[in-house]
C-alpha positions, 0 to 999 in steps of 0.5 A: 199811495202810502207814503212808508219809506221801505228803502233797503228792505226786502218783501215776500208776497205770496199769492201777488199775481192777482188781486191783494197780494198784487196790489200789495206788490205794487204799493211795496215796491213803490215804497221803496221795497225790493219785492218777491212776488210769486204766484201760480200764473204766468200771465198774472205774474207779467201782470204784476211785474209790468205794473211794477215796471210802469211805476218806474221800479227798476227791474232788479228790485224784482223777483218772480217765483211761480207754483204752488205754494203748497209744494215744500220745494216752492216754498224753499225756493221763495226764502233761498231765492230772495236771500240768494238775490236780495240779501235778507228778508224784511217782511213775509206776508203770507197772502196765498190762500182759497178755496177748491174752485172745482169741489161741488161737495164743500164738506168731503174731505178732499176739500177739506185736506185742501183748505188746511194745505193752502189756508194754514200748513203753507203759510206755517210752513214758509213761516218756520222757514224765514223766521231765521232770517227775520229774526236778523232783520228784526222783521215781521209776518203777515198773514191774510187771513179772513173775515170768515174766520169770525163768522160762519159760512155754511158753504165755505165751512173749511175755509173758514175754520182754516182761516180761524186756525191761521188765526190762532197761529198768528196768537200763538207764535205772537208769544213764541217769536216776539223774544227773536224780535220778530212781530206777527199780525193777521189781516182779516179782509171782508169781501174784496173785489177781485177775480176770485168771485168768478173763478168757479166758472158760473155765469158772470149774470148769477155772479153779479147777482150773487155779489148784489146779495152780498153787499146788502149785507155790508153796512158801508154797501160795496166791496173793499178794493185791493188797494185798500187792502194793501194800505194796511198791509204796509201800514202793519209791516211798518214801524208805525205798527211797531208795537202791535203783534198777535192781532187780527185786523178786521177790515170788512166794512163792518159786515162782521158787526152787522146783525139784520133787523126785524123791525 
């Protein structure tokens, strides 16, 4: 467990009823932090709230906000709700993001307009909306972005190229936001080992089998855990990383690096 002390700050994580953003939730809150998590499951939400709750964290440390965060109305909510409960705003991560579970034509324009809405609209938009409060706090941003965003994928095309969008935001707004005192910073995660694998409703055999392949092509042979992910989430959202903005950290076990040889 990471030992940052967030005492007196307050965290917004998106997408934490599962996976990263969960554990992430926990680490945070763990930490010290007083923790916004939302998701669009009720059952993932009690998940996380009740991994809270075991680690000791008083329940008024916690605040739940549940739907879509593509809906503006969900998203108003999350930064008036927890300035509303909790006084301020520390840290946005913007952690909420995917693909359409249910599109068998990856490259129509319903897939596409949905990628765009969830991967990079949303998190800009919540953005624009805490940056008043950030800039109070002299906190930071944090979106999850993608090892995608590096690399191609052609049954993922629009995911990827919204994670590289989401990217180049981050660069961008890295110059516009660090004259308020507020950092930006991306974190690109590989392949991590969450539900998100079996949320396309295929058979858990060709899932398995499909994760197999895929790990053949990681230089360090397994999937990244939620866990570790949400060490470097806190790590960047710390002080420890108080000079560093505008950067994509790649944490993917070197897939992005690794080039198949012939001989």
């Amino acid at each position: 467990m990471s030992s940052i002390d967030f005492s007196r700050k307050v965290v917004i994580i998106t997408g934490s009823s599962s996976g990263i953003g969960q554990s992430a939730a926990v680490l945070f809150a763990k930490s010290g932090a007083s923790v916004t998590i939302h998701g669009r499951s009720e059952d993932g939400l009690k998940k996380t709230m009740d991994l809270i709750l075991e680690a000791g964290i008083p329940k008024e440390r916690i605040l739940s906000v549940k739907g879509s965060i593509t809906d503006s109305e969900v998203q108003k909510l999350l930064i008036n709700e927890t300035v509303k409960t909790f006084g301020r705003i520390d840290v946005l991560i913007n952690n909420a993001g995917g693909t359409k579970d249910d599109e068998r034509n990856h490259r129509s324009i319903e897939n596409l307009d949905y990628c765009l809405e969830l991967n990079l609209r949303a998190p800009i938009a919540l953005a624009e909306l805490a940056i008043p409060y950030l800039q109070k706090t002299k906190g930071n941003i944090i979106n999850v972005s993608s090892v995608g965003s590096q690399k191609t994928s052609p049954g993922m095309a629009f995911y990827c190229s919204a994670k590289a969008g989401l990217d180049h935001f981050t660069r961008n707004y890295a110059n516009i936001l660090a004259p308020k005192g507020i950092r930006i910073n991306n974190l690109n995660p590989g392949a991590t080992d969450t539900s998100i694998f079996y949320r396309g409703g295929g058979p858990k055999e060709m899932v398995d089998k499909a994760k197999k392949q895929y790990i053949d092509l990681i230089p360090l042979r397994r999937f990244g855990t939620p866990e570790e992910m949400a060490e470097f989430l806190i790590f960047m959202a710390s002080d420890k990383a108080s000079y560093m903005t505008g950067q994509m950290i790649i944490v993917d076990g070197g897939l992005s690096v690794h080039s198949p040889s012939k001989l």
